[in-house]
PyMOL Python script that loads the backbone (N, CA, C, O; Angstrom):
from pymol import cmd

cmd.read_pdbstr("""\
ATOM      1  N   UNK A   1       0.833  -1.189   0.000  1.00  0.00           N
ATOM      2  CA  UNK A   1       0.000   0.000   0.000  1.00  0.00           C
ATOM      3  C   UNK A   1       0.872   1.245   0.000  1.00  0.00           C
ATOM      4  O   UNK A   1       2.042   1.084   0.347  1.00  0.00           O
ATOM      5  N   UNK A   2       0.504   2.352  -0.309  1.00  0.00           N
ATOM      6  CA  UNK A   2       0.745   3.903  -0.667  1.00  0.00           C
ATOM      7  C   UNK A   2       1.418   4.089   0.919  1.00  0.00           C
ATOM      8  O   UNK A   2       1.068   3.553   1.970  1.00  0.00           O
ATOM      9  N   UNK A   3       2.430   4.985   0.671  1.00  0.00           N
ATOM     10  CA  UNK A   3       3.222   5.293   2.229  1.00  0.00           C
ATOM     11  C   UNK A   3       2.584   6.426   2.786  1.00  0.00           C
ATOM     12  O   UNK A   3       2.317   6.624   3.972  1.00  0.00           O
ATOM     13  N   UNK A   4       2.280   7.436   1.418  1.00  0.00           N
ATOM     14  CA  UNK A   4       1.573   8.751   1.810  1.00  0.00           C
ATOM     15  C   UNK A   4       0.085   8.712   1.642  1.00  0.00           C
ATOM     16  O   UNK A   4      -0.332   8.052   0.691  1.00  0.00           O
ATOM     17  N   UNK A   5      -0.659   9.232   2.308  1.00  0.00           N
ATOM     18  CA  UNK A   5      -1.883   9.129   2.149  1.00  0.00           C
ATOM     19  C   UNK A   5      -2.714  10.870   1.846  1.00  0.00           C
ATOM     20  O   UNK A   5      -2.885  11.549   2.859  1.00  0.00           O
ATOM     21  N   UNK A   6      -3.157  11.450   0.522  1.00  0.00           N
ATOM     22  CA  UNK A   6      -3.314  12.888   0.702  1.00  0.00           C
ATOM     23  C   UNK A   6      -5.317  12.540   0.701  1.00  0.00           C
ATOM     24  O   UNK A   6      -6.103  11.596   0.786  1.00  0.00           O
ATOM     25  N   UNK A   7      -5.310  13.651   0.585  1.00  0.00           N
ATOM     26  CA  UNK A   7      -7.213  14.003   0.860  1.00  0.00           C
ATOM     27  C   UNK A   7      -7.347  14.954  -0.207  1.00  0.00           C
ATOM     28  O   UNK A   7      -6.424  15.763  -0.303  1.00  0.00           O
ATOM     29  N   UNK A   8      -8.269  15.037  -1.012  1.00  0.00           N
ATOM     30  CA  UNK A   8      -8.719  15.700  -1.859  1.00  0.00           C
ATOM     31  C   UNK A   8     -10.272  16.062  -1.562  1.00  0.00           C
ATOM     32  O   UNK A   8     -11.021  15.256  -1.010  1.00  0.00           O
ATOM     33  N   UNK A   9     -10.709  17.437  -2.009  1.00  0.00           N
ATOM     34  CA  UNK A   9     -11.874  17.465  -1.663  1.00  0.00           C
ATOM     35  C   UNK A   9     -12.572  17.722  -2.812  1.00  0.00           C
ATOM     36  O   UNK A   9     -11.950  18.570  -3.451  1.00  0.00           O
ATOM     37  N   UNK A  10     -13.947  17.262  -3.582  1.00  0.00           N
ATOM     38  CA  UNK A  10     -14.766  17.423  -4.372  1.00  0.00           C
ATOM     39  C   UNK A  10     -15.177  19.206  -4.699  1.00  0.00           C
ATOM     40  O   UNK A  10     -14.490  19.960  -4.010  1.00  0.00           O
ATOM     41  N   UNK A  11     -15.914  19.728  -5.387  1.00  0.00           N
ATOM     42  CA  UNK A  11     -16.013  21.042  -5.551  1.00  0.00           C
ATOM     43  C   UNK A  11     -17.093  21.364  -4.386  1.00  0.00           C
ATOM     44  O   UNK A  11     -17.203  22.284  -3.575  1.00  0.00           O
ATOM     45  N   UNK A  12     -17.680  20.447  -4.605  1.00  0.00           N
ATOM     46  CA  UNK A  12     -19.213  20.669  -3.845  1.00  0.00           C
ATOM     47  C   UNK A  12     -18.682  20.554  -2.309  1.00  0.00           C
ATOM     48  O   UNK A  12     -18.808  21.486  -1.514  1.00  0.00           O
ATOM     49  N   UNK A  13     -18.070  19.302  -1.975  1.00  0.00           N
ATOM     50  CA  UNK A  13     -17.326  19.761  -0.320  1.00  0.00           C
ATOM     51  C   UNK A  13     -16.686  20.639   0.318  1.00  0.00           C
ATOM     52  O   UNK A  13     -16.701  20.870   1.527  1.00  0.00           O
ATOM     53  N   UNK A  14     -15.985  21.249  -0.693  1.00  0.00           N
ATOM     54  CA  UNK A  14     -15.517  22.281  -0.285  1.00  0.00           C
ATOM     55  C   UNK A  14     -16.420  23.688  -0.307  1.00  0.00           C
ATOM     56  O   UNK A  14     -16.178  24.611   0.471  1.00  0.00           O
ATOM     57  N   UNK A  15     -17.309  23.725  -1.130  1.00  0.00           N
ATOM     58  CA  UNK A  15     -18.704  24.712  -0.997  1.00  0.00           C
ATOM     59  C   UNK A  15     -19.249  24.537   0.547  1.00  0.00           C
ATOM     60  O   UNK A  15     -19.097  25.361   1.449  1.00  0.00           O
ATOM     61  N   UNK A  16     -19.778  23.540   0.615  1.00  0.00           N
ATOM     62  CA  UNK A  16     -20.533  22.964   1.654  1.00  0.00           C
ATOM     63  C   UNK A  16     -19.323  23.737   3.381  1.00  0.00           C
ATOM     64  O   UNK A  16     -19.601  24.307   4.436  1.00  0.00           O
ATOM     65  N   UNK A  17     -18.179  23.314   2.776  1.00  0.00           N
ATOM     66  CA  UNK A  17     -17.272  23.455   4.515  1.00  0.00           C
ATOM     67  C   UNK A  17     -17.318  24.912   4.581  1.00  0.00           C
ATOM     68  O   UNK A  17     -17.631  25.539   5.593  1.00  0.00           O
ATOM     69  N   UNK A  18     -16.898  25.572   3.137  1.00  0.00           N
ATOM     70  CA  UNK A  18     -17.106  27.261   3.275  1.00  0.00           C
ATOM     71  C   UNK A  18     -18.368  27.836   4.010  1.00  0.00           C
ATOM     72  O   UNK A  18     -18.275  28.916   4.593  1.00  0.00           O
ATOM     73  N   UNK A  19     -19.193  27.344   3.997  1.00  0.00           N
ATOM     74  CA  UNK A  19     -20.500  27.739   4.480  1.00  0.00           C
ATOM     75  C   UNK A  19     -21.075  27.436   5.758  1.00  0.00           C
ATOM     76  O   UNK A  19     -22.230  27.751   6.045  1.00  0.00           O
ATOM     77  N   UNK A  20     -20.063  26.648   6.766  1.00  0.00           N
ATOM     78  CA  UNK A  20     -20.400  26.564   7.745  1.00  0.00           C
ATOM     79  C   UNK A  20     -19.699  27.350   8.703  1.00  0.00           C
ATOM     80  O   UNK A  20     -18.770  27.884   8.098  1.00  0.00           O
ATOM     81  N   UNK A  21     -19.690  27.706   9.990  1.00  0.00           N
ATOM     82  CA  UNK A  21     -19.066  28.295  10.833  1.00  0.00           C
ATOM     83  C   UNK A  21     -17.924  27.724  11.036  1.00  0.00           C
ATOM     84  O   UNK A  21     -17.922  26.500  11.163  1.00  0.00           O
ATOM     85  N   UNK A  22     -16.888  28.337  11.104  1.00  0.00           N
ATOM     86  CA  UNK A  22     -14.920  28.347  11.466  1.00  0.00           C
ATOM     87  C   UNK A  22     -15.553  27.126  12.483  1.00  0.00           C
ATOM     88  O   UNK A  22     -15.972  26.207  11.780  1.00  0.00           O
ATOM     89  N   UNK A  23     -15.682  26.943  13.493  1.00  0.00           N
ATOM     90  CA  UNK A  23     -15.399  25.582  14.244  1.00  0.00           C
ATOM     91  C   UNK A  23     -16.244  24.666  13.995  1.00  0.00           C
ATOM     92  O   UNK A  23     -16.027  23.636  14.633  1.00  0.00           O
ATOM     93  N   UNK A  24     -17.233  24.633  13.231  1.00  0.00           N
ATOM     94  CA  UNK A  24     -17.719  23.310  12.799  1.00  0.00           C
ATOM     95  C   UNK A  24     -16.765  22.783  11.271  1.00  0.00           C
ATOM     96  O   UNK A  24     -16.567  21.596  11.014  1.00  0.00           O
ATOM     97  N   UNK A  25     -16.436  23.548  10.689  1.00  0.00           N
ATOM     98  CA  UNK A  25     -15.702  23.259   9.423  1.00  0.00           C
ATOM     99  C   UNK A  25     -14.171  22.662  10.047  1.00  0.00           C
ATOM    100  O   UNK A  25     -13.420  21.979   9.350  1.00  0.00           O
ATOM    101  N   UNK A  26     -13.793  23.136  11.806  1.00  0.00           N
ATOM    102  CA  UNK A  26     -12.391  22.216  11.788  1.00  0.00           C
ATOM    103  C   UNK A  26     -13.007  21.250  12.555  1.00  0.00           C
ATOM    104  O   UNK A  26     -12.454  20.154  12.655  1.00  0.00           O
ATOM    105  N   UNK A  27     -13.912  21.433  13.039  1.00  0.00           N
ATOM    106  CA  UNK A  27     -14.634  19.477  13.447  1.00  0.00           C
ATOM    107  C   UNK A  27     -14.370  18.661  12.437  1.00  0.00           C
ATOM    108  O   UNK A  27     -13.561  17.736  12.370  1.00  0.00           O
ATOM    109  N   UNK A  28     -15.428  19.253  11.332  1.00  0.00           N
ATOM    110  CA  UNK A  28     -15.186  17.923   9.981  1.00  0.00           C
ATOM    111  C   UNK A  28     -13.756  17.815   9.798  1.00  0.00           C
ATOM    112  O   UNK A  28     -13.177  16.864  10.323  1.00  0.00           O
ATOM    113  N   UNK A  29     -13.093  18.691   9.101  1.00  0.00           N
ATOM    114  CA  UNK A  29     -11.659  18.716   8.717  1.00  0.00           C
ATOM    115  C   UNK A  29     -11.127  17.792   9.755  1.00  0.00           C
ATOM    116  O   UNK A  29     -10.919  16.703   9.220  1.00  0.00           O
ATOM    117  N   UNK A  30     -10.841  17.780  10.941  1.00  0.00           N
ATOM    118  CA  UNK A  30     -10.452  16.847  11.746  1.00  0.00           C
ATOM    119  C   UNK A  30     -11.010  15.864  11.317  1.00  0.00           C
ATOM    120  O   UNK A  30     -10.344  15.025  10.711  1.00  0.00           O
ATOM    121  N   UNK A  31     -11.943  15.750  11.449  1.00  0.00           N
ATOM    122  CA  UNK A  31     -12.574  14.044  11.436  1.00  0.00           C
ATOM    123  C   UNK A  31     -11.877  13.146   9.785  1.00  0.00           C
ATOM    124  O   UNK A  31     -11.469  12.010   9.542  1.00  0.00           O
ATOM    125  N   UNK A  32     -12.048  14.357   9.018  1.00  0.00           N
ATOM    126  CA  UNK A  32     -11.482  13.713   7.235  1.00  0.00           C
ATOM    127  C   UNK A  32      -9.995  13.284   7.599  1.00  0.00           C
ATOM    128  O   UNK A  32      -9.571  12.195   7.213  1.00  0.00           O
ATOM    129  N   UNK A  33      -9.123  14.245   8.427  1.00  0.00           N
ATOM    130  CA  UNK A  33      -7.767  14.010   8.731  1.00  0.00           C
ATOM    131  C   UNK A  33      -7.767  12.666   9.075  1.00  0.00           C
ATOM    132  O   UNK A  33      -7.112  11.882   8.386  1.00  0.00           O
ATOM    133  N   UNK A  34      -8.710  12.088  10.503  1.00  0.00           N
ATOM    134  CA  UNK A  34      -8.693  10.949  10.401  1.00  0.00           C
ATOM    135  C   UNK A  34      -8.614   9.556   9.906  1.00  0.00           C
ATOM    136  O   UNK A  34      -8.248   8.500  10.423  1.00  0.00           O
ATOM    137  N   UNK A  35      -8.960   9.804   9.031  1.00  0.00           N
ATOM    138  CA  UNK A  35      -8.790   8.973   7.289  1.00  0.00           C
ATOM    139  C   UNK A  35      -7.444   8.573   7.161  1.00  0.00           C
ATOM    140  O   UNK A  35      -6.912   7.470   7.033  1.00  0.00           O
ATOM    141  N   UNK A  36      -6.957   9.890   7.236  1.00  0.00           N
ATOM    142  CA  UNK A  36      -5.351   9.273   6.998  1.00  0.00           C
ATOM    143  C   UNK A  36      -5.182   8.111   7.523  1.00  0.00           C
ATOM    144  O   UNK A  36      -4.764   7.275   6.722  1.00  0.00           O
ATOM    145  N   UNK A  37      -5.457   7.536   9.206  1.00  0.00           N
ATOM    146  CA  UNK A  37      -4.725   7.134   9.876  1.00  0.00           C
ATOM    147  C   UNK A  37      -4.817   5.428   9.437  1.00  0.00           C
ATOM    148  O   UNK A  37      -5.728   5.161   8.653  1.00  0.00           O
ATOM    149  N   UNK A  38      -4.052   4.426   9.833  1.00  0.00           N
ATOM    150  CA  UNK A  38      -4.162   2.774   9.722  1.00  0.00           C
ATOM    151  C   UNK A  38      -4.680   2.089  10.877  1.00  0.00           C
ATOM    152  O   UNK A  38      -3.769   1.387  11.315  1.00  0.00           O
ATOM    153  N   UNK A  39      -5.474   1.996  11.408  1.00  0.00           N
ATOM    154  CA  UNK A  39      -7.003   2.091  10.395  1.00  0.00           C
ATOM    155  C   UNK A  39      -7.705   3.371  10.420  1.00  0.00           C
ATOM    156  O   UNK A  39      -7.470   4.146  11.347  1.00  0.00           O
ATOM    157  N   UNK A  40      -8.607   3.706   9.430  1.00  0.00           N
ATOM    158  CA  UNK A  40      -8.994   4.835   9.753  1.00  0.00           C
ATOM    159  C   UNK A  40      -9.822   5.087  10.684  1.00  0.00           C
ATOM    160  O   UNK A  40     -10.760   4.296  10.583  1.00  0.00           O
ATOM    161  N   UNK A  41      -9.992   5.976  11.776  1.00  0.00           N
ATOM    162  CA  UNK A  41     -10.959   6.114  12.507  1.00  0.00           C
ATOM    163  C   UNK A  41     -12.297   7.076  12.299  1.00  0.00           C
ATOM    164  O   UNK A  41     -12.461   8.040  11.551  1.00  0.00           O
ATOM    165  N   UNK A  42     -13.055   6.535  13.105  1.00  0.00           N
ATOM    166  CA  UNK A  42     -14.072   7.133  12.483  1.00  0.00           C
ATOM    167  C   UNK A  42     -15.628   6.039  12.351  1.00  0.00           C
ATOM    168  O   UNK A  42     -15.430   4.833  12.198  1.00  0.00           O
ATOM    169  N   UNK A  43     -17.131   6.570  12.424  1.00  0.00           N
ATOM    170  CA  UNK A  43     -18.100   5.685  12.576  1.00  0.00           C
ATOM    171  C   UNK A  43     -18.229   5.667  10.910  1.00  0.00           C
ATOM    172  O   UNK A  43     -19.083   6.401  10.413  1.00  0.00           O
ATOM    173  N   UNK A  44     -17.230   4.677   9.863  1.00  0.00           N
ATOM    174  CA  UNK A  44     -16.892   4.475   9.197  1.00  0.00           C
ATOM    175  C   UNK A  44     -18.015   3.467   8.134  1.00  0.00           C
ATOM    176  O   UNK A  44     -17.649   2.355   8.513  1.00  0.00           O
ATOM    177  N   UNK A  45     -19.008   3.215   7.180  1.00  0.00           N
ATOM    178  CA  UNK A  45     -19.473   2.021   6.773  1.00  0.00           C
ATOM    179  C   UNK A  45     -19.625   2.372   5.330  1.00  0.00           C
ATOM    180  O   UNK A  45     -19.740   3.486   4.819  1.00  0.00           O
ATOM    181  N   UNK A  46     -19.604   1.265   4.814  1.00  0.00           N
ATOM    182  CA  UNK A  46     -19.508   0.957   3.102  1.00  0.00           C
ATOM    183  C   UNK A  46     -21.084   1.460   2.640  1.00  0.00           C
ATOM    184  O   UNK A  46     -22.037   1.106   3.333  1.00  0.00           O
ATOM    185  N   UNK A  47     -21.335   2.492   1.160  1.00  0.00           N
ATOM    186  CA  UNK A  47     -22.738   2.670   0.718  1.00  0.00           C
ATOM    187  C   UNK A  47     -23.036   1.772  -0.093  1.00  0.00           C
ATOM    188  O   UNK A  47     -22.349   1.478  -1.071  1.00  0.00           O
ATOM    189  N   UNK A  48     -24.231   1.172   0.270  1.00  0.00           N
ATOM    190  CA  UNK A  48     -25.156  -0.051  -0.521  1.00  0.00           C
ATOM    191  C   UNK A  48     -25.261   0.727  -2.028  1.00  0.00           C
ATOM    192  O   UNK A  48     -25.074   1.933  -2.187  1.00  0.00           O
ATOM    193  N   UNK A  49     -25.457   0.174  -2.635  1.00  0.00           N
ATOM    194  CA  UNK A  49     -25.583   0.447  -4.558  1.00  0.00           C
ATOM    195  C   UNK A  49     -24.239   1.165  -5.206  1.00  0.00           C
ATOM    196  O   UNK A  49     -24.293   1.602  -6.356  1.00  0.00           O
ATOM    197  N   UNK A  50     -23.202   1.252  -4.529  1.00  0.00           N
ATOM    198  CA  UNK A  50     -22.189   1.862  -5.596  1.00  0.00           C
ATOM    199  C   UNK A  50     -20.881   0.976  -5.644  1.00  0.00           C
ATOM    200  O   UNK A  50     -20.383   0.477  -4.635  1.00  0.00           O
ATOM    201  N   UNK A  51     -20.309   0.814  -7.092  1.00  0.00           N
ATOM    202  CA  UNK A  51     -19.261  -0.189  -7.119  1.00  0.00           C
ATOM    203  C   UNK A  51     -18.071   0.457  -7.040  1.00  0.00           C
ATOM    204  O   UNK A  51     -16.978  -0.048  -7.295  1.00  0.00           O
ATOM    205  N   UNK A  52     -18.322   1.810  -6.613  1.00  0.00           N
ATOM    206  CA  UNK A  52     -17.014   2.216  -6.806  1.00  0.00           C
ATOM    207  C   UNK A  52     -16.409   2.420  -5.499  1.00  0.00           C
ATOM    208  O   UNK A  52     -15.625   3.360  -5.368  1.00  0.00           O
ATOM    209  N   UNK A  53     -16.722   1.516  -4.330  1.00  0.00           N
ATOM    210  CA  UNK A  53     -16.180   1.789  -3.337  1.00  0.00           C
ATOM    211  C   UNK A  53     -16.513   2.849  -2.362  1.00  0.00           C
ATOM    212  O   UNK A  53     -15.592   3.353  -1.720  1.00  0.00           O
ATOM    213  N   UNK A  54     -17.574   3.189  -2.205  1.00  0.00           N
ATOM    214  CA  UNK A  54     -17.964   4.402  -1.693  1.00  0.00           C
ATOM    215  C   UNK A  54     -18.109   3.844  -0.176  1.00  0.00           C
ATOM    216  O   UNK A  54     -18.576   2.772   0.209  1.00  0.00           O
ATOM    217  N   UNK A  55     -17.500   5.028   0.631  1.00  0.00           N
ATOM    218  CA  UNK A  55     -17.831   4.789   2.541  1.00  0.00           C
ATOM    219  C   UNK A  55     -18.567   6.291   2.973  1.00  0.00           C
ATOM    220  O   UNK A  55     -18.628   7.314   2.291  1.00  0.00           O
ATOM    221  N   UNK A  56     -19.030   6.076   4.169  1.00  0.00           N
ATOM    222  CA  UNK A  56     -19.600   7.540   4.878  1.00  0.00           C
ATOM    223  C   UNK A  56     -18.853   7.281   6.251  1.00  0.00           C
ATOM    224  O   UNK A  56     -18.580   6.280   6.914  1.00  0.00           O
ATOM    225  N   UNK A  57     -18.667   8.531   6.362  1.00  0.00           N
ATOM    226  CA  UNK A  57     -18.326   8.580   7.935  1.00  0.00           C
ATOM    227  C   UNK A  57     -19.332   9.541   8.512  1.00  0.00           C
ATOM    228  O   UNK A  57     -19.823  10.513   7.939  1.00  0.00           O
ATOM    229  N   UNK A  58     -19.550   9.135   9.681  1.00  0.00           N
ATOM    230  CA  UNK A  58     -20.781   9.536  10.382  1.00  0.00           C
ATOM    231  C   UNK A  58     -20.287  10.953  11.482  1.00  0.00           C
ATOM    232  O   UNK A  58     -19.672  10.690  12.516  1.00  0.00           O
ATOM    233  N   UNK A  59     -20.530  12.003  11.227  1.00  0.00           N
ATOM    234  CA  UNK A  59     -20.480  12.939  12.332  1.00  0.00           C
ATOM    235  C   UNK A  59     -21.044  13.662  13.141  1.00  0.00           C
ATOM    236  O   UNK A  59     -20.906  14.845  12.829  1.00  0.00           O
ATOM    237  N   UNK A  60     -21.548  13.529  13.929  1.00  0.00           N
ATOM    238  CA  UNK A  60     -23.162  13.808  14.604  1.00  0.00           C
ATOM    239  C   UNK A  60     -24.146  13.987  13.213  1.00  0.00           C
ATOM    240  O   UNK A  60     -24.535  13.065  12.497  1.00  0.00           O
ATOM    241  N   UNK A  61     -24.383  15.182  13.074  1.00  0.00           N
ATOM    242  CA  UNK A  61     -25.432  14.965  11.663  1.00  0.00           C
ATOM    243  C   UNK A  61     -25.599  15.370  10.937  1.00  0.00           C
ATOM    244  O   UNK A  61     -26.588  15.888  10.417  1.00  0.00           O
ATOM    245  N   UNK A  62     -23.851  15.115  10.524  1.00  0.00           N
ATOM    246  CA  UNK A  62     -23.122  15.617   9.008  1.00  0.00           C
ATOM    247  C   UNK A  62     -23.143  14.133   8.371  1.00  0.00           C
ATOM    248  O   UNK A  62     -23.463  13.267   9.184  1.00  0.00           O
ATOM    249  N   UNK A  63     -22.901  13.749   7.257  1.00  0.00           N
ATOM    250  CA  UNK A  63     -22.198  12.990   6.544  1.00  0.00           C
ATOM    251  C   UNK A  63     -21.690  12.886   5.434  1.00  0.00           C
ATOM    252  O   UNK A  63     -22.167  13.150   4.331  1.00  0.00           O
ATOM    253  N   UNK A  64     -20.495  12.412   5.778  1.00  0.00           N
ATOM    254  CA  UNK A  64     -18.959  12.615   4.583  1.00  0.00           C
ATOM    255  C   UNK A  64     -19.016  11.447   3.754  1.00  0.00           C
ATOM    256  O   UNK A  64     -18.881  10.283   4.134  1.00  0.00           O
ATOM    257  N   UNK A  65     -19.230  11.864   2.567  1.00  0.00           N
ATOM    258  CA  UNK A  65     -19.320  10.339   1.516  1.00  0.00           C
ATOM    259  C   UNK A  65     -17.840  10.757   1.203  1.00  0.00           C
ATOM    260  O   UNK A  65     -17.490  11.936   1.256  1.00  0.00           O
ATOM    261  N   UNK A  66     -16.941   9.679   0.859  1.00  0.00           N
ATOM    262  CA  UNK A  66     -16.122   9.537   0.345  1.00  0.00           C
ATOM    263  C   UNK A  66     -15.175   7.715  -0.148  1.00  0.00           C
ATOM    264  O   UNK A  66     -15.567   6.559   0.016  1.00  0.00           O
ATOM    265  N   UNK A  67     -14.276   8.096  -0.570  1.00  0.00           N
ATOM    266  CA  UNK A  67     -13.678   6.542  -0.961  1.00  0.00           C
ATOM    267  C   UNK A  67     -12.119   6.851  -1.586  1.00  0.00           C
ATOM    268  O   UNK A  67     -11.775   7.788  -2.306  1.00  0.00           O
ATOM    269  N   UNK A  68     -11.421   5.886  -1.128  1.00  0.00           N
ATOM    270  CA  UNK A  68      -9.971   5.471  -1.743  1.00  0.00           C
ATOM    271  C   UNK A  68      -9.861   5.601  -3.009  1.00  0.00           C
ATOM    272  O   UNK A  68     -10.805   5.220  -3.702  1.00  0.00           O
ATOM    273  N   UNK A  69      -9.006   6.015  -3.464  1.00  0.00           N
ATOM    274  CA  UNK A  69      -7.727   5.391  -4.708  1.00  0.00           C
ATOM    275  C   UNK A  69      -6.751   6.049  -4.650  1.00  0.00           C
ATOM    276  O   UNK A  69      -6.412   6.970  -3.907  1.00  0.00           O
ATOM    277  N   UNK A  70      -5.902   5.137  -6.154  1.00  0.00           N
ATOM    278  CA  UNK A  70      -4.488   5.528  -5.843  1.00  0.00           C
ATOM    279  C   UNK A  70      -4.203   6.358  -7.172  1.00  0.00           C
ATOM    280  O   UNK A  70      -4.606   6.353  -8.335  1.00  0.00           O
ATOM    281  N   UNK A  71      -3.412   6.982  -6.490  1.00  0.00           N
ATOM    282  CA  UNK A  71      -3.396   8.409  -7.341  1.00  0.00           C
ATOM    283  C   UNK A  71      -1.450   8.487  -7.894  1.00  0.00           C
ATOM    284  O   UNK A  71      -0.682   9.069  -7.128  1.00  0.00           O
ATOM    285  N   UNK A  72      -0.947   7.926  -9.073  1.00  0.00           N
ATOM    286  CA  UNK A  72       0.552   7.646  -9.063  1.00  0.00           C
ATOM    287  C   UNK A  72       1.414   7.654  -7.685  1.00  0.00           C
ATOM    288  O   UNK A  72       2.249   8.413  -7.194  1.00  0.00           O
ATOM    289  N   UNK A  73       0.741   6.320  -7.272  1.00  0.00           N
ATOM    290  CA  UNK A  73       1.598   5.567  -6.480  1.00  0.00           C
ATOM    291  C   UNK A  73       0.795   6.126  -5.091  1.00  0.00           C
ATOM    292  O   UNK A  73       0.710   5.422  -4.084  1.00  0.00           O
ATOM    293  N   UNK A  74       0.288   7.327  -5.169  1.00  0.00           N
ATOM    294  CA  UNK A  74       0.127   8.474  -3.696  1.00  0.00           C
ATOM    295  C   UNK A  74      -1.274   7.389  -3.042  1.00  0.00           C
ATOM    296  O   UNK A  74      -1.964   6.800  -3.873  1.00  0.00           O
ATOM    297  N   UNK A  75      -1.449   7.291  -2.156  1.00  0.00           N
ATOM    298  CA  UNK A  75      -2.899   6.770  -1.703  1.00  0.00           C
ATOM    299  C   UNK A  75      -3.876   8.286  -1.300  1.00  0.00           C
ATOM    300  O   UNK A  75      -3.421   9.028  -0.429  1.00  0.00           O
ATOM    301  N   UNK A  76      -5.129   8.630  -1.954  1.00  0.00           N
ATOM    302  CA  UNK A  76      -5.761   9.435  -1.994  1.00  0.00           C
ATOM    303  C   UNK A  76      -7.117   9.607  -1.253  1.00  0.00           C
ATOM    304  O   UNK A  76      -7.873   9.436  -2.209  1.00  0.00           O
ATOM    305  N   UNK A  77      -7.656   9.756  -0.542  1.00  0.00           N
ATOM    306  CA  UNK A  77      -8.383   9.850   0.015  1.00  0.00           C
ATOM    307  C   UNK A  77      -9.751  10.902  -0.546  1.00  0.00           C
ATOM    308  O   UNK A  77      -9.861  11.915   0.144  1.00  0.00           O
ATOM    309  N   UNK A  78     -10.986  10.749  -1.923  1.00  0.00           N
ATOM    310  CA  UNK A  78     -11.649  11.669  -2.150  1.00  0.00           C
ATOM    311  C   UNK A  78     -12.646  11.952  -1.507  1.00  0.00           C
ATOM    312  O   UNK A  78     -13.436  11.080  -1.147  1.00  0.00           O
ATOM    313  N   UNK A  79     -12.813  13.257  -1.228  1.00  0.00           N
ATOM    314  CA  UNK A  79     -13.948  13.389  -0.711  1.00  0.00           C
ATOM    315  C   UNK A  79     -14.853  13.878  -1.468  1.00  0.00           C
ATOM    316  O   UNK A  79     -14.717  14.964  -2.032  1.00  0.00           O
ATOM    317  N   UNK A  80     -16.214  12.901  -1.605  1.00  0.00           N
ATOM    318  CA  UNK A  80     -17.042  12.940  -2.995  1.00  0.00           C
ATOM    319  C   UNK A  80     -18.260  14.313  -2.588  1.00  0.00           C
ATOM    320  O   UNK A  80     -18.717  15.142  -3.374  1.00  0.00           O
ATOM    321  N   UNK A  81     -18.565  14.156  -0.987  1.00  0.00           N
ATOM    322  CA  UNK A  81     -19.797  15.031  -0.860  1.00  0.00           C
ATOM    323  C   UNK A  81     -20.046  15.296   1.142  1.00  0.00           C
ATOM    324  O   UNK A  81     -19.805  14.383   1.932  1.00  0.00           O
ATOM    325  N   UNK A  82     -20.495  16.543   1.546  1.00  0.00           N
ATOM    326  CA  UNK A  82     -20.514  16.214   2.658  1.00  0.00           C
ATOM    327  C   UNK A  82     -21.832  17.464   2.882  1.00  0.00           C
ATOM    328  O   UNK A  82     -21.901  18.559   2.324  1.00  0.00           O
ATOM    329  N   UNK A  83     -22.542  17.017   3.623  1.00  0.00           N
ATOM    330  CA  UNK A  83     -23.942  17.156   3.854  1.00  0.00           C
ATOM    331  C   UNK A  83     -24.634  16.764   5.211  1.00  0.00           C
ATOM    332  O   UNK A  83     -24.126  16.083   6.102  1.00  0.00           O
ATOM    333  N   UNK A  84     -25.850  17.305   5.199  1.00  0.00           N
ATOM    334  CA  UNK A  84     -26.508  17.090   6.371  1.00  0.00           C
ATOM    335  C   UNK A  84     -27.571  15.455   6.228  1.00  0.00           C
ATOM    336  O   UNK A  84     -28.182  15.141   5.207  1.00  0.00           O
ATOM    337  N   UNK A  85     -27.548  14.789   7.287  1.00  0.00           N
ATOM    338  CA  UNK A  85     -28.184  13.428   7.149  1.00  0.00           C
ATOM    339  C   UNK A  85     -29.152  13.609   6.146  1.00  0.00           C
ATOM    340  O   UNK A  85     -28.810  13.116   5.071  1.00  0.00           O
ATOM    341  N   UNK A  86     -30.778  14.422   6.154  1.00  0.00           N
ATOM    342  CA  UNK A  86     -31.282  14.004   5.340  1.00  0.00           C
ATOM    343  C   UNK A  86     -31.064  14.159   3.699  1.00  0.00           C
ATOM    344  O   UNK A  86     -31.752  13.713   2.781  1.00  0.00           O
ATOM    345  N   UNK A  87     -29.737  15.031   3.667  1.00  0.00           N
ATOM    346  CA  UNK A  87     -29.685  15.625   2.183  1.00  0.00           C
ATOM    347  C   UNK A  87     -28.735  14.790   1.423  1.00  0.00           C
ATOM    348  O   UNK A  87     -28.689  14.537   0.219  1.00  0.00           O
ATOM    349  N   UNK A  88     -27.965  14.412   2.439  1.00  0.00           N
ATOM    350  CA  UNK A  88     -26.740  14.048   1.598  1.00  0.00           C
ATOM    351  C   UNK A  88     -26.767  12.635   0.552  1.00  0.00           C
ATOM    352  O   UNK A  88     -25.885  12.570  -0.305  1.00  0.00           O
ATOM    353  N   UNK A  89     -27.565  11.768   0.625  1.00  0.00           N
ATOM    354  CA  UNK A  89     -28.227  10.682   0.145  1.00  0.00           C
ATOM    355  C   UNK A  89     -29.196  10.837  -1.226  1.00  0.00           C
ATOM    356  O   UNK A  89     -29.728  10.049  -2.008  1.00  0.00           O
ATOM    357  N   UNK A  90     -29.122  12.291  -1.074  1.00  0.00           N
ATOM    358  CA  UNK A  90     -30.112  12.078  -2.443  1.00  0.00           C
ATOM    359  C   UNK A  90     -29.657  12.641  -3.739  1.00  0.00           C
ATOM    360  O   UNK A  90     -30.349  12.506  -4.748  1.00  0.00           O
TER     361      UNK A  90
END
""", "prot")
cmd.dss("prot")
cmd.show_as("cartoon", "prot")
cmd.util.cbc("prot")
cmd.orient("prot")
């Protein structure tokens, strides 16, 4: 596996973090940092219907869709979408 692990954020996630208040935006940010780690931490589970590997991490009642790959050689961490429970699903 990849030695480095970076995070990328989608257009729309990064919309979404701009728009929240300075300390809820370094809650999440912390929590994505987490990702980095082996294993990642975090209330972590795989989304039913997508083959491309998709996980959410659960943050009180935010949720961060995102998923792995490898990006020349780098291990990448994308973050596809991050939203409030009932929105982020649809």
């Amino acid at each position: 596996m990849a030695d480095e692990i970076k995070i990328k954020y989608s257009h729309d996630a990064l919309k979404f973090l701009d728009k929240q208040k300075k300390k809820d935006a370094e809650r999440i940010r912390d929590a994505i940092n987490k990702l980095k780690e082996n294993p990642p931490k975090g209330d972590i589970k795989p989304l039913q219907g997508y083959s491309d590997g998709r996980k959410r991490l659960r943050l009180g009642s935010w949720r961060i869709i995102f998923r792995n790959t490898i990006d020349a050689k780098i291990e990448v961490v994308l973050i596809i979408d991050i939203d409030n429970r009932g929105d982020v699903y649809k």
